[in-house]
N, C-alpha and C positions, 0 to 999 in steps of 0.2 A: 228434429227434436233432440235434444240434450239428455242424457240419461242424469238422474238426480237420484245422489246415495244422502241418506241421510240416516242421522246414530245417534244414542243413546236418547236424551228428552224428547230431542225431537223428529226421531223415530216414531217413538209413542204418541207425539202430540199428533203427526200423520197417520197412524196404523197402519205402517209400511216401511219399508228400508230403502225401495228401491221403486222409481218411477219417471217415466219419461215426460219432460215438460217443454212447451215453445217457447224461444226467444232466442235473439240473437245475439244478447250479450247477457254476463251473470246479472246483473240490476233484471232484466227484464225475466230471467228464467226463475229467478226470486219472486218475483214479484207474480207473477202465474203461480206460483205456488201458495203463494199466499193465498189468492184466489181461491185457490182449488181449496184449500185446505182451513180455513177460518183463523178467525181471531185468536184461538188459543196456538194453533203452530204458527203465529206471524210471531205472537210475542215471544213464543221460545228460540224463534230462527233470528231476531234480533241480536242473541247472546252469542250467536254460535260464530266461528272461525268458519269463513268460505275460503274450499281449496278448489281448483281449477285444473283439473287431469293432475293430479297429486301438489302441484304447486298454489302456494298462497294466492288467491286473488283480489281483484278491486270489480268494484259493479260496473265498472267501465268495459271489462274484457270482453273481445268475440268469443262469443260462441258457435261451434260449429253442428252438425247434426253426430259425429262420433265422439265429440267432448264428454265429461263427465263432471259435473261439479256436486261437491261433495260437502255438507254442512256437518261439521264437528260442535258440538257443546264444550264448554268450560269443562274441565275435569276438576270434582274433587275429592279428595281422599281424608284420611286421617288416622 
C-alpha cells in the first residue's frame, strides 16, 4: 500500500493527513480514496496537484508499497 499525505482542503475533506491506500498506480491509489472517503473529498481532490515521492505526477505512474503520493490544493492568498 501507498502511504497518502494529503493538505489543506483536502486534509479536512478526509479528517486525516496521512493514510495508507491500494493500488498500483496513482489513477488507482486516487481513486480507492475516493472510495474511502465520499463525494465531498472526490470533489476537492479533483482541484488538487498530485506529487509522487515529491515529484509531479500523471495517474498513469507506478506505484510501489514505499511510494508516497501526496495531493496539494490550489493555494490562495491575498
Amino acid at each position: 500500500m501507498a502511504v497518502l499525505r494529503l493538505f489543506a482542503s483536502v486534509r479536512v475533506a478526509a479528517d486525516t493527513g496521512k493514510v495508507n491506500v491500494p493500488g498500483s498506480t496513482v489513477g488507482e491509489v486516487l481513486a480507492a480514496a475516493d472510495e474511502k472517503f465520499g463525494e465531498t473529498f472526490a470533489g476537492v481532490a479533483t482541484t488538487c496537484r498530485v506529487w509522487l515521492n515529491g515529484e509531479a505526477a500523471m495517474a498513469t505512474d507506478p506505484v510501489g508499497d514505499d511510494d508516497e503520493v501526496a495531493l496539494l490544493p490550489p493555494v490562495s492568498g491575498g
